[in-house]
C-alpha positions as CSV (number, residue, x, y, z in Angstrom):
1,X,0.0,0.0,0.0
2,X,1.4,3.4,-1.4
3,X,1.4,6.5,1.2
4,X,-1.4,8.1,-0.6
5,X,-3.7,5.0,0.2
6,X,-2.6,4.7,3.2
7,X,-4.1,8.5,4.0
8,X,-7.1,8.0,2.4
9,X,-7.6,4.7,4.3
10,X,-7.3,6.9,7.6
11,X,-9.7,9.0,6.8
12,X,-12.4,6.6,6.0
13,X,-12.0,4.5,9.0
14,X,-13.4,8.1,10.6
15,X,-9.9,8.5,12.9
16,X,-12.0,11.6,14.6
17,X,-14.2,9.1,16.0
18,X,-12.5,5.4,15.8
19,X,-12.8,3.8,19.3
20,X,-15.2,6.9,20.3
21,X,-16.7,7.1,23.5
22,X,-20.0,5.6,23.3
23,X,-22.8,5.5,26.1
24,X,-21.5,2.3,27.8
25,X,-17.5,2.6,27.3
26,X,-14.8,6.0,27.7
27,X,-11.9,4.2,26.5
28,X,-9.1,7.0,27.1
29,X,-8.6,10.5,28.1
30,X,-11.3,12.9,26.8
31,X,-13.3,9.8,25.0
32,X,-12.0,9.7,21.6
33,X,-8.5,10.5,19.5
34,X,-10.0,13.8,18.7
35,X,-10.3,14.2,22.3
36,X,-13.6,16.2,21.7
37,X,-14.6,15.4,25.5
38,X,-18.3,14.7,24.7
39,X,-20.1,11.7,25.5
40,X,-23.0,10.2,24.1
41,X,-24.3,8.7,27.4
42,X,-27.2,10.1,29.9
43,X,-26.9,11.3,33.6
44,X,-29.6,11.3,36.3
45,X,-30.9,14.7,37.2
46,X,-29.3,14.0,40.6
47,X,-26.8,11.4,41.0
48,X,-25.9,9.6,44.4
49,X,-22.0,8.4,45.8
50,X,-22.7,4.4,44.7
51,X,-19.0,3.8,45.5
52,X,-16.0,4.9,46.7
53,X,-12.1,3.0,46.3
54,X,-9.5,4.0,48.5
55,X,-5.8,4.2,47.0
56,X,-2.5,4.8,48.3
57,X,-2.3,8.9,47.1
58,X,-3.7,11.6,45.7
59,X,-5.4,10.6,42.0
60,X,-5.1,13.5,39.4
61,X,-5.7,11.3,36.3
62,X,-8.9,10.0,34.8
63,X,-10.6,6.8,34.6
64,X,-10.8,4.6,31.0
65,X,-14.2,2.6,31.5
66,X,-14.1,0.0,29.3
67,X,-17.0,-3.7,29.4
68,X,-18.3,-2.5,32.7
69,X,-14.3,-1.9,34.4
70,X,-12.8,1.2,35.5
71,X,-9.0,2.0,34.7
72,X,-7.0,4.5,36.5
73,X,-3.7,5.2,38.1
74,X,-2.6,6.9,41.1
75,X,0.2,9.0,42.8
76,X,0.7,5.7,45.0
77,X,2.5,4.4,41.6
78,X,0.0,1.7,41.0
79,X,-2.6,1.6,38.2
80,X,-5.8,-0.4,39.4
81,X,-8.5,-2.2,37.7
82,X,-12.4,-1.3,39.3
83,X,-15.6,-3.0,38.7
84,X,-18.0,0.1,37.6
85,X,-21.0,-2.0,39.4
86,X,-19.4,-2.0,43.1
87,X,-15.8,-0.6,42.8
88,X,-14.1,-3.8,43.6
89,X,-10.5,-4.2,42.7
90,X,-10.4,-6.8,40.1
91,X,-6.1,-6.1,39.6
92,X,-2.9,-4.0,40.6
93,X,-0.4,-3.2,38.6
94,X,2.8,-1.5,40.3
95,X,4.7,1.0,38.0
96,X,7.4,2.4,39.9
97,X,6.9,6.0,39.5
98,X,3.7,8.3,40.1
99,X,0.6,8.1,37.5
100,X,-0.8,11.3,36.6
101,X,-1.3,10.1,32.9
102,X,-4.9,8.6,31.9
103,X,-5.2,5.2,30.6
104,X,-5.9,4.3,27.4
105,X,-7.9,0.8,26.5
106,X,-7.2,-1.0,23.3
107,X,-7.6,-4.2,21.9
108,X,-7.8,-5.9,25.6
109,X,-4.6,-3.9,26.3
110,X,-4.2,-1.3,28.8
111,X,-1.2,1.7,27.8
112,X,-0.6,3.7,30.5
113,X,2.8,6.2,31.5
114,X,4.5,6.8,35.0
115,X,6.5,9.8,36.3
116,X,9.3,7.0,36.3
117,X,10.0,7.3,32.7
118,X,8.0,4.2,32.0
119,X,5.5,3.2,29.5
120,X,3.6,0.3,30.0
121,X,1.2,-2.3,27.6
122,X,-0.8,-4.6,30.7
123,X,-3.1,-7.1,29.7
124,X,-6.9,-5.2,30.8
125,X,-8.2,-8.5,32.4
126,X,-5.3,-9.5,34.4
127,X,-2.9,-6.7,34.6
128,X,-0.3,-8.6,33.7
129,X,2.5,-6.4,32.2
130,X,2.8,-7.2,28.3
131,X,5.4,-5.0,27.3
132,X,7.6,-1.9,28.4
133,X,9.4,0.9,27.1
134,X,12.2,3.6,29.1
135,X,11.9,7.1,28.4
136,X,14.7,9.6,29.2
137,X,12.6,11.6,31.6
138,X,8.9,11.4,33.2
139,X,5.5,10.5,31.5
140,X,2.6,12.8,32.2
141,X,0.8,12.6,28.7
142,X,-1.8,10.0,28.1
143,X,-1.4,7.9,25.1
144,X,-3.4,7.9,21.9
145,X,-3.4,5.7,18.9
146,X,-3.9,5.3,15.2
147,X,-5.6,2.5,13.3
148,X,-2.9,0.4,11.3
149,X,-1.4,0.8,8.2
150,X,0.5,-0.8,5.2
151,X,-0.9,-3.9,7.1
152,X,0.3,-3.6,10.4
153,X,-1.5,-3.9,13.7
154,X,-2.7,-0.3,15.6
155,X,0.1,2.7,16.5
156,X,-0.1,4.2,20.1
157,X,1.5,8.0,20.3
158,X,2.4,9.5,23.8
159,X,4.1,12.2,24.3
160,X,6.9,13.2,27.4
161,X,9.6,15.6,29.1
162,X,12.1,13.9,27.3
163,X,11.0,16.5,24.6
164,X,9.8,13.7,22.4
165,X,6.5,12.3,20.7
166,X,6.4,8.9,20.6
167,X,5.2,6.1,18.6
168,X,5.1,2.4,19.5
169,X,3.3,-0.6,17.8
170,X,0.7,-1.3,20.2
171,X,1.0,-5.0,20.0
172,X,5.0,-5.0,20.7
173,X,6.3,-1.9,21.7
174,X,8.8,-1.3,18.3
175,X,9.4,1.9,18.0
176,X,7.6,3.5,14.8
177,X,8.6,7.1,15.2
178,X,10.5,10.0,17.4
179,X,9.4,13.5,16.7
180,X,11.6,15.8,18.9
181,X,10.5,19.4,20.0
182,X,12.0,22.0,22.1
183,X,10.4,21.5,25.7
184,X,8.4,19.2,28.0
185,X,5.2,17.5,26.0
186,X,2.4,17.8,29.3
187,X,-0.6,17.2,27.1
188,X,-2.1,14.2,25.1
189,X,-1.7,14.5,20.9
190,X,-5.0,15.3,20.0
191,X,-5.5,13.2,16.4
192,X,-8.0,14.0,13.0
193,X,-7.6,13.7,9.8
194,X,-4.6,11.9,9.6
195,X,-2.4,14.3,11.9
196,X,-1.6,15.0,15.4
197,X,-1.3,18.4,16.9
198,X,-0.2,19.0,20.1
199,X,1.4,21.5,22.3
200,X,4.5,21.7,24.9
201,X,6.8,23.8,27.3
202,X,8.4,25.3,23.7
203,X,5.3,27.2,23.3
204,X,4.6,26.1,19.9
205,X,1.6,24.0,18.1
206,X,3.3,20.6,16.3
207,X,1.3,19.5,13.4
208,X,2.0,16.1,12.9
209,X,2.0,13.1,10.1
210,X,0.9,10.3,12.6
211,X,1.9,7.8,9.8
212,X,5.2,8.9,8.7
213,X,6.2,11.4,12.0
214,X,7.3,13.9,9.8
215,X,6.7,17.9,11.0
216,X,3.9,19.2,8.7
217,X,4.2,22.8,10.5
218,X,5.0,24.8,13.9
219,X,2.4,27.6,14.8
220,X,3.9,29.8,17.7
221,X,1.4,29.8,20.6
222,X,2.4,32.6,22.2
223,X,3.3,30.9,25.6
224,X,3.9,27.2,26.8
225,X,0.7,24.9,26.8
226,X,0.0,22.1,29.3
227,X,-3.1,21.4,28.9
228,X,-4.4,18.9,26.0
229,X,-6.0,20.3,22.7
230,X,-9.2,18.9,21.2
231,X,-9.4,18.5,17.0
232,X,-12.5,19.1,15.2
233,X,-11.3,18.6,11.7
234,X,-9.2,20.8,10.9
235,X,-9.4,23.1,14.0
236,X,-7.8,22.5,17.1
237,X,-8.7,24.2,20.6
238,X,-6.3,24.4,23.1
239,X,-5.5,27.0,25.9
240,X,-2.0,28.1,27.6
241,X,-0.6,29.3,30.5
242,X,-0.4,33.1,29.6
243,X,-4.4,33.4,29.6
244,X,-5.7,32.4,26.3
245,X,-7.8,29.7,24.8
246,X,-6.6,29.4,20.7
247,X,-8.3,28.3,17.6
248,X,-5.8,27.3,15.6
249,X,-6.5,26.0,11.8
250,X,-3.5,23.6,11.2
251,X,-4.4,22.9,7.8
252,X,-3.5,26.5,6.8
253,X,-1.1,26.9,9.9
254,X,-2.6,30.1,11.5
255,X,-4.7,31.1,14.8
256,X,-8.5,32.1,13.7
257,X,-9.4,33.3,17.4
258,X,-8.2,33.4,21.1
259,X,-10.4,34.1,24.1
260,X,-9.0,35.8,26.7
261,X,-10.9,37.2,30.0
262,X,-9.1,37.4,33.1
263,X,-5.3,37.1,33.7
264,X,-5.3,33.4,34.8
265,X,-4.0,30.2,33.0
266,X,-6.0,27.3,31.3
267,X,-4.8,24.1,32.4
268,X,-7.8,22.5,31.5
269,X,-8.8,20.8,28.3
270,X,-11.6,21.9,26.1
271,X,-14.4,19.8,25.6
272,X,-15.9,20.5,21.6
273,X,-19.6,20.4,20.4
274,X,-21.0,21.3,17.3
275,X,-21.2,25.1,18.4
276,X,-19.0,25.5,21.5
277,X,-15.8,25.0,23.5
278,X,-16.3,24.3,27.2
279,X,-13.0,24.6,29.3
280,X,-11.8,25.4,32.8
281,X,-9.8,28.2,33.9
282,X,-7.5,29.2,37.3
283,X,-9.5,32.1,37.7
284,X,-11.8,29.2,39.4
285,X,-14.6,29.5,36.7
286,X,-15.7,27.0,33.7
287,X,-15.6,29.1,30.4
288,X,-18.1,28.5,27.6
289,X,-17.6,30.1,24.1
290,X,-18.9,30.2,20.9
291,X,-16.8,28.0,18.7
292,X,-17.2,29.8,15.7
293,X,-15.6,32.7,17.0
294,X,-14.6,32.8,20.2
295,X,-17.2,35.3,22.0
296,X,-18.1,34.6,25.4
297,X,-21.2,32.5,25.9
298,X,-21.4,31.9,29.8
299,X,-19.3,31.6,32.6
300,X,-19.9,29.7,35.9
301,X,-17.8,30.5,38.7
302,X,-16.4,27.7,41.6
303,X,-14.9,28.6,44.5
304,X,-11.3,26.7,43.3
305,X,-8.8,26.8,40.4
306,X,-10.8,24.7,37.6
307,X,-7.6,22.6,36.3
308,X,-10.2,19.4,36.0
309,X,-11.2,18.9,32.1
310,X,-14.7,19.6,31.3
311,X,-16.9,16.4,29.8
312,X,-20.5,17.5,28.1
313,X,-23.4,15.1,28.4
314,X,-26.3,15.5,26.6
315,X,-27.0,18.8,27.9
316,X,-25.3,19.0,31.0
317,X,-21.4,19.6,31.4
318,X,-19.7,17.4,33.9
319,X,-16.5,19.1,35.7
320,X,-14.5,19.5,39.1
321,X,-13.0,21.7,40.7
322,X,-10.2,22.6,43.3
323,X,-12.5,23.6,45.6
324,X,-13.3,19.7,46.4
325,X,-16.8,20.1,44.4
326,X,-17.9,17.9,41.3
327,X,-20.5,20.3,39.5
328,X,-23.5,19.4,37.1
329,X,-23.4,22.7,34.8
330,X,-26.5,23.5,32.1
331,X,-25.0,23.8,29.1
332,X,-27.6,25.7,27.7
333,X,-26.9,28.8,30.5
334,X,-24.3,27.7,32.8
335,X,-26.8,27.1,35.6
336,X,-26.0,24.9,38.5
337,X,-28.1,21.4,38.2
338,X,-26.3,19.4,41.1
339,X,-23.1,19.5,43.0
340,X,-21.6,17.2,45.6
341,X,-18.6,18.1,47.6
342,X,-15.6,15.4,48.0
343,X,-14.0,18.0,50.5
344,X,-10.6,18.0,48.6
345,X,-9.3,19.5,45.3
346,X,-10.7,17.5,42.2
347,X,-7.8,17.8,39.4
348,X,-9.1,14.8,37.8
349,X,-11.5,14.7,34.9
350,X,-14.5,12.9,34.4
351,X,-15.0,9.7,32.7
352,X,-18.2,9.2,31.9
353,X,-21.0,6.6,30.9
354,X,-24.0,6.0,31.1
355,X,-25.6,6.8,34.2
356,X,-22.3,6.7,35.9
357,X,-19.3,9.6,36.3
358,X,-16.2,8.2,37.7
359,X,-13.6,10.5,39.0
360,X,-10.3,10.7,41.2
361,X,-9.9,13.3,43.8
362,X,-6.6,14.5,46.2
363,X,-8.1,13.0,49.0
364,X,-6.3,9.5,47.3
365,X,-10.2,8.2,46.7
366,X,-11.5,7.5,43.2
367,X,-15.6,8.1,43.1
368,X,-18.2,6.7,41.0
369,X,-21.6,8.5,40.8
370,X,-24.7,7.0,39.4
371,X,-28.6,7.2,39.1
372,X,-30.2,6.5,42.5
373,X,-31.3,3.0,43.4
């Protein structure tokens, strides 16, 4: 297969939405390659604690939920495996280092990095380690992936703070690709259309050719990003750390908008519907704009830093905050619908499904949230 057909056959297996989140599964961080963090599933009007699991430290990354199990890691350097009914612990998995990085479930395989420079493939039933790889500095992006070309099997992309973007086979670990940039990679490689684009500590946009690796373009972003973008298309939304939320176009390689309000950070990652971008701020609100251009929609303040990743659900947005509160938030108006308080900061994101939110919290507790019995 020539490289032209093996474009064109990435763009009809529908990369944006391959592996999607659907209303019973939330296989990786922000649902989907695109990471559009938008889920297909229904939420009760009010939804009840139906479970609580206790780990070792504070958890900052989000849960995959993937045939009824719940996948997350934790600053106690394990990566455990939940049941979604009762939050049993069906496995542990011991990395070494940290997790702050998000699962992603593929194939019956769970990939998943540590602040220990590792990268690991476990086997999602048993948690049996499959295969490894040894960065040259920690792992705090969460892994994405690429249906397989010129007849291979599936590609996995993570990024790290050894500057680099990976990619792996996903069934054995080769090394495909290194793309190098100039600073840490924090943030996930958002993928569409046969690209990734991602940002870093260099302050710049990477446009990437997820088959080849090869650079595509660099758009300056005006200050370093942390955060994770989300692709629609062409377009990619993404925020950084000197107070703006971009649009950036990476087909033609320039920025169409930026929001800016108040002189705080997003560290959050946008979630992306058909007509607007939902994402957190440190200025302790959640920020929703019109995604055609950028003008201020709503805004619903917290009483925390909002670093947690906004999820939308039907027509409710799901999000946390640092001031140990998990929020219900109209979409429609930016109305309060429900909150509970966890009584710690919530830098985790949502993962959700239907009829259930799962998400970790400081106080070292993951929490699962459902319809009431």
């Amino acid at each position: 297969m020539n490289r032209l057909l093996a474009c064109l056959l990435l763009l009809a297996c529908g990369l944006d939405r391959v592996h999607a989140a659907t209303a019973t599964s939330w296989p990786m961080f922000r649902g989907d390659p695109a990471q559009s963090g938008v889920s297909p599933a229904r939420l009760p009007d009010k939804p009840v604690l139906k479970w609580r699991f206790k780990t070792g430290g504070p958890v900052s990354a989000t849960a995959a939920i993937v045939d009824g199990a719940v996948f997350i890691g934790s600053a106690d350097s394990n990566v455990v495996c939940l049941s979604l009914a009762d939050g049993t612990r069906a496995w542990s998995f011991q990395t070494g280092g940290a997790v702050e990085a998000s699962p992603l479930v593929l194939d019956g395989r769970v990939y998943i990095g540590d602040t220990l420079t590792n990268f690991f493939a476990l086997d999602a039933k048993t948690g049996t380690k499959v295969w490894s790889r040894g960065f040259d500095d920690k792992i705090k992006s969460s892994a994405n992936w690429i249906p397989g070309t010129n007849g291979g099997g599936a590609q996995v992309l993570v990024g790290g703070y050894d500057f680099r973007l990976h990619s792996f086979e996903a069934g054995t670990g080769k090394s495909n690709w290194v793309y190098e940039t100039g600073n840490y990679i924090n943030g996930s490689p958002a993928i569409s259309r046969g690209r990734t684009a991602f940002g870093g500590c260099d302050a710049i946009v990477h446009v990437v050719d997820v088959v080849s690796g090869r650079k595509q373009r660099e758009i300056e972003a005006g200050a370093y990003i942390a955060a994770s973008g989300a692709m629609e298309g062409n377009l990619l939304f993404v925020g950084h750390y000197e107070n703006e939320l971009l649009c950036v176009d990476v087909e033609e390689g320039r920025i169409l908008w930026k929001y800016r309000d108040r002189a705080f950070p997003f560290m959050s990652s946008p979630a992306v519907t058909a007509d607007r971008v939902l994402v957190g701020s440190r200025d302790k609100r959640l920020h929703c704009v019109n995604r055609a251009d950028g003008k201020a929609v709503w805004t619903f303040q917290t009483r925390g830093k909002v670093e947690s990743s906004p999820v939308v659900a039907d027509d409710r947005v799901v999000v946390g905050s640092d001031d140990g509160r998990l929020y219900l938030v109209s979409l429609a108006d930016g109305t309060e619908r429900w909150t509970y308080d966890l009584g710690q900061p919530v830098q985790s994101s949502p993962a959700v499904v239907d009829g259930h939110v799962v998400i970790g919290c400081d106080d070292g507790h993951v929490y699962c949230f459902g319809a009431p019995r």
